[in-house]
C-alpha positions as CSV (number, residue, x, y, z in Angstrom):
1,X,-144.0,17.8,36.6
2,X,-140.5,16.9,35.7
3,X,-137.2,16.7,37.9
4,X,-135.0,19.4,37.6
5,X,-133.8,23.1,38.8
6,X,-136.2,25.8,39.1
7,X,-135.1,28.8,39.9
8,X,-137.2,32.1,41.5
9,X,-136.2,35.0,42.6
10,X,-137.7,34.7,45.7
11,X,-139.4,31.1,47.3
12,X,-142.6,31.5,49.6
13,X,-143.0,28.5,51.5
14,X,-146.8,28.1,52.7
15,X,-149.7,29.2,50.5
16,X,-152.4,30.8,53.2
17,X,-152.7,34.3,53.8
18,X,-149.5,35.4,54.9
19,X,-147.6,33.6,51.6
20,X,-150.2,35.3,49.6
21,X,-150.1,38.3,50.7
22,X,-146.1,38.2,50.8
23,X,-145.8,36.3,47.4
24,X,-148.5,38.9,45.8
25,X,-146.2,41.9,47.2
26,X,-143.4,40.7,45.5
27,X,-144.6,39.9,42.1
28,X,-146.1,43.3,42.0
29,X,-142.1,44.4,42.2
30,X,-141.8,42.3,39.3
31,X,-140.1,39.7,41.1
32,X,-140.3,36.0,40.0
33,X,-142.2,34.1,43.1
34,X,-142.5,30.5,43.7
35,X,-145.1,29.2,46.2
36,X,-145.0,26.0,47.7
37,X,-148.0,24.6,49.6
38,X,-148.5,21.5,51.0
39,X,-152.3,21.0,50.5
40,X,-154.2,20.7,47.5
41,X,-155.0,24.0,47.2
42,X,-154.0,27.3,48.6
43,X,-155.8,29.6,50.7
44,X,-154.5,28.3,54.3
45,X,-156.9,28.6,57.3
46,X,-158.6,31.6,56.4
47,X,-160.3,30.2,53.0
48,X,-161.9,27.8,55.8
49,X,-163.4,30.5,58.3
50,X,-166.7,31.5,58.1
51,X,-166.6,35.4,59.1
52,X,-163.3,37.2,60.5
53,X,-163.5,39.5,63.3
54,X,-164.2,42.2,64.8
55,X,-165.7,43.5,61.6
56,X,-167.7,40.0,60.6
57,X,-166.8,40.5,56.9
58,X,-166.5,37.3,55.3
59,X,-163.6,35.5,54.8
60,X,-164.0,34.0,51.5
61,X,-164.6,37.2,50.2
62,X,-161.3,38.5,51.4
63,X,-159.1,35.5,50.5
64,X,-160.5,34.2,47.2
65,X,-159.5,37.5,45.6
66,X,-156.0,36.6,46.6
67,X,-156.0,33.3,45.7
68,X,-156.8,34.3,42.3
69,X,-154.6,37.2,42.0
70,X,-151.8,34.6,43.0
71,X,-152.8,31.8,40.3
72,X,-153.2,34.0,37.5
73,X,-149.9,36.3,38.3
74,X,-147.1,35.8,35.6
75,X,-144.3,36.3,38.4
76,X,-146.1,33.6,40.2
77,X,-145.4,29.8,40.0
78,X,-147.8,27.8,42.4
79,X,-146.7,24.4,43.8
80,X,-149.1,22.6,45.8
81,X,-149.7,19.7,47.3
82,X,-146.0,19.6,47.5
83,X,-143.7,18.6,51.0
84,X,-140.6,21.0,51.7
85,X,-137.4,18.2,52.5
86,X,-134.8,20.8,52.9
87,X,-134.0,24.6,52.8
88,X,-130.4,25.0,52.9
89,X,-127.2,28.0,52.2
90,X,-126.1,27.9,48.2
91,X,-123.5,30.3,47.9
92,X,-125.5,33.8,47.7
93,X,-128.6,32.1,47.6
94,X,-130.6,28.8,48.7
95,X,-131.5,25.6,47.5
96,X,-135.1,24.1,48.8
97,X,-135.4,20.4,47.8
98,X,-139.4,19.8,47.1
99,X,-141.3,16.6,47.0
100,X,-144.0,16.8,44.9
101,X,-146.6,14.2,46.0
102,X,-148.6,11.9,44.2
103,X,-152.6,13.1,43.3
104,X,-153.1,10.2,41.0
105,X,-154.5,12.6,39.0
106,X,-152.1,14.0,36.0
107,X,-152.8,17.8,36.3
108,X,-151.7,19.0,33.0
109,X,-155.1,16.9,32.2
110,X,-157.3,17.3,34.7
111,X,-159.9,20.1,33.7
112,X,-161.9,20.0,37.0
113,X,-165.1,19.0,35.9
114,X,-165.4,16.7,38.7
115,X,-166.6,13.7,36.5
116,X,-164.7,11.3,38.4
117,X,-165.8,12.8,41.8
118,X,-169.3,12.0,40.7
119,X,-168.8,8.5,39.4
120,X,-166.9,7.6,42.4
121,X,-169.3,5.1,44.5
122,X,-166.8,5.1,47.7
123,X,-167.9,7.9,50.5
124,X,-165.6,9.1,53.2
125,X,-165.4,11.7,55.9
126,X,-164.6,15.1,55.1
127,X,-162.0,16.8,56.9
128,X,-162.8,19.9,54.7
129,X,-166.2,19.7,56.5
130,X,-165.1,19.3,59.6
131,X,-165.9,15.6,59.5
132,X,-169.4,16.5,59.4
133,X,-170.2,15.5,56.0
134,X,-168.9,13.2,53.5
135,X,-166.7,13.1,50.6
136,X,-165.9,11.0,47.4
137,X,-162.5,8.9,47.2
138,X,-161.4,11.0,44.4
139,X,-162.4,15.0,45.2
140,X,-161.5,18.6,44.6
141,X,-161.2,20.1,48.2
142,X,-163.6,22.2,48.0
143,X,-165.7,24.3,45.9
144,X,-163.3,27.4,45.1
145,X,-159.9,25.1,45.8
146,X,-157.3,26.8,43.4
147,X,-156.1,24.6,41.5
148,X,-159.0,23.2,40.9
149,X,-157.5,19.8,40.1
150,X,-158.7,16.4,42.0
151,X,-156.5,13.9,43.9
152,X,-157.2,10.5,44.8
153,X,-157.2,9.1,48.7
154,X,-155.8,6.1,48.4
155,X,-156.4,5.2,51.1
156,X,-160.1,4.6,50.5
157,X,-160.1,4.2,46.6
158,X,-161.2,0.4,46.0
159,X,-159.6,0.9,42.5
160,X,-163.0,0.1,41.3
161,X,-161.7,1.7,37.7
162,X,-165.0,3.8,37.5
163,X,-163.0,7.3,37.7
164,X,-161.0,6.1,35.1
165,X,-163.4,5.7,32.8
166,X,-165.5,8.3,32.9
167,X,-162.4,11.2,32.7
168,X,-163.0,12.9,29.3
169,X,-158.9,13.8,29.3
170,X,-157.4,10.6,30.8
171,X,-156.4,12.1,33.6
172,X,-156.6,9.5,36.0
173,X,-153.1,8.0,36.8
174,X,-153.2,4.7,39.3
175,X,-149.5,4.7,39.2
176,X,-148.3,8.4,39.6
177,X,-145.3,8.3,42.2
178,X,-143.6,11.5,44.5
179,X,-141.1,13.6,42.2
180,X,-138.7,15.5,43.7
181,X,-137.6,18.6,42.5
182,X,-135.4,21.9,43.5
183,X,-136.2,25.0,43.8
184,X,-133.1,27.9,44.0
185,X,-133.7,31.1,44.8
186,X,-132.0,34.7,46.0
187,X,-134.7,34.5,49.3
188,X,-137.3,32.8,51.5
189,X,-140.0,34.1,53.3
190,X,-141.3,31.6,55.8
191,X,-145.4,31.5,55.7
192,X,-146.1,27.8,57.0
193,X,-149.0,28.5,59.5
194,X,-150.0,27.5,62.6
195,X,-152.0,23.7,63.5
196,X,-154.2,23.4,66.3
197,X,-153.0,21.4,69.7
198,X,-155.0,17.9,69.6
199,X,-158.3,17.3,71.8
200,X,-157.3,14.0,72.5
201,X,-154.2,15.3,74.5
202,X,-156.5,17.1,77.0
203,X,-158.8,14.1,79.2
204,X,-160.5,17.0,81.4
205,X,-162.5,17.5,77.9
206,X,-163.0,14.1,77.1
207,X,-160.3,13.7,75.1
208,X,-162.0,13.5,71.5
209,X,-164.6,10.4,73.3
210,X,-167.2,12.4,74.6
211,X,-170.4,12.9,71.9
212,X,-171.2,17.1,71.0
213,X,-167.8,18.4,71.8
214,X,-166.3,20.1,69.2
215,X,-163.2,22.5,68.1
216,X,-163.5,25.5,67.2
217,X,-162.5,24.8,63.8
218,X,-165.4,22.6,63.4
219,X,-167.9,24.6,64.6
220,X,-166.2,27.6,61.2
221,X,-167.8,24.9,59.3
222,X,-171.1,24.5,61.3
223,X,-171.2,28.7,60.6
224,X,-170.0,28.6,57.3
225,X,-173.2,29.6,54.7
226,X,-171.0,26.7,52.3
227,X,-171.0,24.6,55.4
228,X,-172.2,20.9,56.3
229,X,-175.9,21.1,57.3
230,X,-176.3,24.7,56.1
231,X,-177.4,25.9,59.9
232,X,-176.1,24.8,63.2
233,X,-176.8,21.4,64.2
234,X,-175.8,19.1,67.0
235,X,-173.5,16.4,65.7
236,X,-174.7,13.6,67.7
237,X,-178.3,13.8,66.9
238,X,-179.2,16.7,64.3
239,X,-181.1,18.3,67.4
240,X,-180.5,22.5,67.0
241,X,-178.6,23.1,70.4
242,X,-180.7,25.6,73.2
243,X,-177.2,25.7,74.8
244,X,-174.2,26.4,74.0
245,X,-170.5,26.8,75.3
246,X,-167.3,27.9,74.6
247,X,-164.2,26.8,76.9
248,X,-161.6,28.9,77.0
249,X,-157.9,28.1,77.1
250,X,-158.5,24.5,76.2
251,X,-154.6,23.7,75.3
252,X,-152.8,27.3,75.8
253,X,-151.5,28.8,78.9
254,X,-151.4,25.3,80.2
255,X,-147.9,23.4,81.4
256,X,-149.7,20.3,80.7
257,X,-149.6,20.6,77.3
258,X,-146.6,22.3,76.7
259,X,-148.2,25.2,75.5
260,X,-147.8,27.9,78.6
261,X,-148.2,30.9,76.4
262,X,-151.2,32.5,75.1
263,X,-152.6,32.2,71.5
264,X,-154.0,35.5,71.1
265,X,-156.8,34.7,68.8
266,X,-159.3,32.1,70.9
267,X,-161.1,34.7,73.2
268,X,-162.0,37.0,69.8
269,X,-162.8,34.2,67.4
270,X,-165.1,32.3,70.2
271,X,-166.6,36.0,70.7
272,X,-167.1,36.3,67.0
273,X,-168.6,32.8,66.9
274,X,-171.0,33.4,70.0
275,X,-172.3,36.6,68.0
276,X,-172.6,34.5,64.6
277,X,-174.8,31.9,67.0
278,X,-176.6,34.2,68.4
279,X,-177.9,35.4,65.1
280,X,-178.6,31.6,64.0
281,X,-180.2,30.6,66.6
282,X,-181.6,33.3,68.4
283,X,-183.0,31.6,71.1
284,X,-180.1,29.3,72.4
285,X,-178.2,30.6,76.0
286,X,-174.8,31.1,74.8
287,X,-171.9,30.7,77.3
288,X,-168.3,31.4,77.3
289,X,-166.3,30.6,80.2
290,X,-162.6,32.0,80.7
291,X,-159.2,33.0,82.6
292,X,-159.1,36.3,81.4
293,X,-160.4,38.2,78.2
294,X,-157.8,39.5,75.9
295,X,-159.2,42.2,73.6
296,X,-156.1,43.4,72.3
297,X,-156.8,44.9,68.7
298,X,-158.3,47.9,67.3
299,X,-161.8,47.6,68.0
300,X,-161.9,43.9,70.2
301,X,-162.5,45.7,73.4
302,X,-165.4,47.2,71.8
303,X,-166.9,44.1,70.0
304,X,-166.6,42.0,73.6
305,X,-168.4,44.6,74.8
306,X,-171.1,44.6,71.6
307,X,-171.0,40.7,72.6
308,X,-172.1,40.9,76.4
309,X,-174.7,43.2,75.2
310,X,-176.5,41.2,73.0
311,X,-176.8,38.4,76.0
312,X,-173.7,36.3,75.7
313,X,-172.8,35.3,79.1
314,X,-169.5,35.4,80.3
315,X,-168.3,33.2,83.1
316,X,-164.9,33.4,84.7
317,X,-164.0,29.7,85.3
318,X,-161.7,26.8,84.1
319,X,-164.5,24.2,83.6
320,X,-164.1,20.6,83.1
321,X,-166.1,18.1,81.3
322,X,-167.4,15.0,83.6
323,X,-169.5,13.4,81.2
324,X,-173.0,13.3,78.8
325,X,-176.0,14.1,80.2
326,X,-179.5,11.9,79.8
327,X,-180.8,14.0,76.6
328,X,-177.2,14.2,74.8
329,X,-176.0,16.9,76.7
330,X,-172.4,18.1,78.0
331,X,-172.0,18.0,82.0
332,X,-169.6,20.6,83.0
333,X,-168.2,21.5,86.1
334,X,-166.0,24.2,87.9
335,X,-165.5,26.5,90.2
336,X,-167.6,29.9,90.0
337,X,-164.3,32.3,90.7
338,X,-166.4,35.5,91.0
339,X,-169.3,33.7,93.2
340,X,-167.6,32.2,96.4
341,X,-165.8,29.7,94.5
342,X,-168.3,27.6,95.0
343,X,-168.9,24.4,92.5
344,X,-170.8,24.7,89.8
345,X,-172.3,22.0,87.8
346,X,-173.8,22.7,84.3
347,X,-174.9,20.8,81.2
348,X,-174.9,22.6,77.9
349,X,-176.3,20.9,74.5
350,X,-173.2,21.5,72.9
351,X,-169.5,22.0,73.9
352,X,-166.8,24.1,71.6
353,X,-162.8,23.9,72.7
354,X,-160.6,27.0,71.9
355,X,-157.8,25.3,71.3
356,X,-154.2,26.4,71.3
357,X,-152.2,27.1,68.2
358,X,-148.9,25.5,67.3
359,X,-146.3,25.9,64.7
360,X,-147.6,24.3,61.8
361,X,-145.6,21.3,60.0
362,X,-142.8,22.0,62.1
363,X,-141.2,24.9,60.2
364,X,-137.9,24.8,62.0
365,X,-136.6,21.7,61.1
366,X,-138.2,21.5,57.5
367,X,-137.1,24.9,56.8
368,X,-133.5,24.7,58.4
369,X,-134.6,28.8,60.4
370,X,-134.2,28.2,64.0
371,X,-137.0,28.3,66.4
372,X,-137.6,29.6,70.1
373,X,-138.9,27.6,73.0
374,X,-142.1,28.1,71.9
375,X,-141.1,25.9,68.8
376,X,-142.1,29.0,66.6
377,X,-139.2,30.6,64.0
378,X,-137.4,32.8,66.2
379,X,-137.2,36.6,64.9
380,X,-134.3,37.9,67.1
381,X,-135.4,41.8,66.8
382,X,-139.2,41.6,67.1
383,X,-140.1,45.1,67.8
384,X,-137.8,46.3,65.1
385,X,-137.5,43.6,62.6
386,X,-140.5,41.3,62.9
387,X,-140.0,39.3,59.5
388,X,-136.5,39.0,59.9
389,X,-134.9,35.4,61.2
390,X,-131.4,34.3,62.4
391,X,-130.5,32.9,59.0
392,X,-129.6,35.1,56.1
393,X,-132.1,36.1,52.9
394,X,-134.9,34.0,54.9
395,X,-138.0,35.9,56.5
396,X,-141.1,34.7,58.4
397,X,-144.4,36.2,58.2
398,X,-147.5,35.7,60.3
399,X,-148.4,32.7,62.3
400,X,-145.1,30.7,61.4
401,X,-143.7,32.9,63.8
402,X,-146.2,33.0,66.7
403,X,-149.8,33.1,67.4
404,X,-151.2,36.7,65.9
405,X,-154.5,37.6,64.5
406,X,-155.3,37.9,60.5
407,X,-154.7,42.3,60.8
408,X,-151.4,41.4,62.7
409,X,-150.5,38.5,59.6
410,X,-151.3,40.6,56.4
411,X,-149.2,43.2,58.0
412,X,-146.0,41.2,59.0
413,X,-146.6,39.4,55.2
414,X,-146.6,42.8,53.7
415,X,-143.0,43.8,56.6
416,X,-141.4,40.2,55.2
417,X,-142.2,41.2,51.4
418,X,-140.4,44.3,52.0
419,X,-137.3,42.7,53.8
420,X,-137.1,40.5,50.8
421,X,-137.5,42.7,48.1
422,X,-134.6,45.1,49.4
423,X,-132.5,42.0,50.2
424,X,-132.8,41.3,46.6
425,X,-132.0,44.5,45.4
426,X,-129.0,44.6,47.6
């Protein structure tokens, strides 16, 4: 890619859902779209979910359709595995400074056939898995990554030559370096996503040390039918779990963490995921403990309900972790709110943490749109103008502007696409 000035009509910085959604309503308007993504491929969160609820539809299905749409647009431009440095006021429009980062891999070349992924003799923990599995030192992300061009970690590559040589196109590049480049454009719309609040900052669950807990995340790829083991296994030991539980409110709604507000999605996506289990392995007690259940969507009060039902028990308590138990086990214990409040302890074979959602990458400062005490972009007129931020010709959709479910995101995407396009024809 070379140095220089591109210039869009509109820029969508973030290339999950929400960008998608947003950058696919605008190029329908025949607007020229740039989308810049900071992983190797685009499809955000979503394109790592198993199953979305209430409805269980699978979430592949729903966002690979819109991944493609977007790559093979001609009013799109896709940039990923790219770093925004600055968005910033020029004149009537803005200027975004992009750092294109280094894949090692020249992608005008690179024709994914995954030649150098299989020569590679250097195997490293997947992320993309969940760390459950393992991955090459040169990799495509994942099986339907658009674009489907590898990158090199470097560091884990013993520059043992062996990709090199075995790329039909010559598309290995040891010395490929960051290029920066800018972007101008008439409009923003902000779509950077949400991260997760990390386990080790919570020691009543162990703090990341304690064998068979997990994230929620994680256990999308234990669910996933394209996931690790291809059923659900206990990490430590391969053992298929009899019992498993779901904490609620591991990182939101807590001081301690700076995170006091609540993040919406947990208490429907560990529902979703108890229902999933249930099917899987259809003999396991499955246990979720809350504060309070938020069922706030159409249709979430009755799927909770579907969810109790089936046998999913539902236990109003802020549990702690104290420890492993003899087999491998998880030894929980808390205060039984609706039985006395007397102590409970319990031991479950595996332990899954909702964990709260923050902004992702920091879209305030990297995206110059001010943000609220929550540290999401604030939108000063919510209920009226939801896409709409403080700074002119720049919009936020979904997540980058609090936590909200995948209906609430594709909606607000489709509410900042519209604020765009009539700030563009204004």
């Amino acid at each position: 890619m070379e140095s220089g000035v591109k210039k869009f009509d509109a820029l969508v910085l973030g290339g999950g859902i929400a960008g998608l959604e947003a950058a696919l309503n605008l190029a329908e308007l025949n607007f020229s779209v740039a989308v810049v993504e900071k992983d190797a491929s685009i499809g955000g969160k979503m394109i790592r979910l198993s199953k979305v609820f209430p409805t269980l539809d699978c979430a592949s299905c729903i966002t690979t359709p819109k991944m493609a749409a977007a790559a093979h647009h001609n009013n799109i431009t896709l940039f990923t595995y790219c770093d925004l440095v600055s968005l910033s006021r020029n004149g009537r429009g803005l200027r975004a400074q992009i750092r294109q980062k280094p894949r090692y891999v020249d992608a005008d070349k690179c024709i994914g056939c995954r030649q150098c992924e299989y020569a590679c003799p250097v195997y490293v923990s997947d992320p993309e898995q969940g760390d459950f599995a393992a991955r090459k030192a040169v990799y495509i992300p994942f099986s339907n990554a658009i674009p489907q061009i590898a990158l090199i970690d470097t560091q884990n590559c013993m520059l043992c030559g062996k990709c090199e040589k075995v790329c039909p196109t010559g598309a290995v590049d040891y010395l490929q370096a960051p290029q920066d480049f800018t972007i101008e454009s008439k409009t923003a719309v902000i779509a950077t996503g949400f991260d997760v609040t990390p386990v080790e900052n919570k020691p009543l669950y162990g703090a990341g040390k304690i064998p068979n807990v997990i994230t929620a995340l994680q256990m999308e790829r234990l669910l996933a039918p394209h996931g690790p083991y291809n059923r659900v296994l206990r990490p430590s030991d391969g053992k298929l779990p009899d019992s498993v539980a779901y904490i609620q409110c591991a990182g939101s709604r807590d001081q301690t963490t700076g995170i006091p507000y609540c993040s919406r999605v947990c208490c429907m996506y560990a529902i979703k995921q108890a229902m999933l289990l249930s099917g899987s392995l259809p003999l396991a007690d499955i246990t979720i403990y809350y504060i309070d259940i938020r069922a706030f969507g159409k249709g979430y009060e009755q799927f909770y309900q579907n969810a109790a039902a089936m046998g999913i028990q539902f236990v109003k308590a802020k549990p702690v972790i104290v420890g492993s138990g003899e087999g491998g086990g998880v030894v929980l214990r808390y205060e039984a709110q609706e039985d006395g409040g007397r102590i409970v302890t319990a031991e479950h074979d595996l332990v899954v943490l909702s964990l709260g959602l923050v902004p992702g990458r920091a879209p305030g400062e990297r995206a110059a749109a001010p943000t609220g005490p929550d540290g999401f972009i604030a939108v000063p007129r919510p209920r009226t103008a939801p896409a709409v931020t403080e700074v002119e010709g720049v919009f936020v959709a979904g997540t980058a502007c609090g936590p909200k479910d995948i209906v609430d995101t594709i909606a607000e995407a489709g509410a900042a696409a519209m604020e765009a396009s009539n700030y563009l024809r204004e």
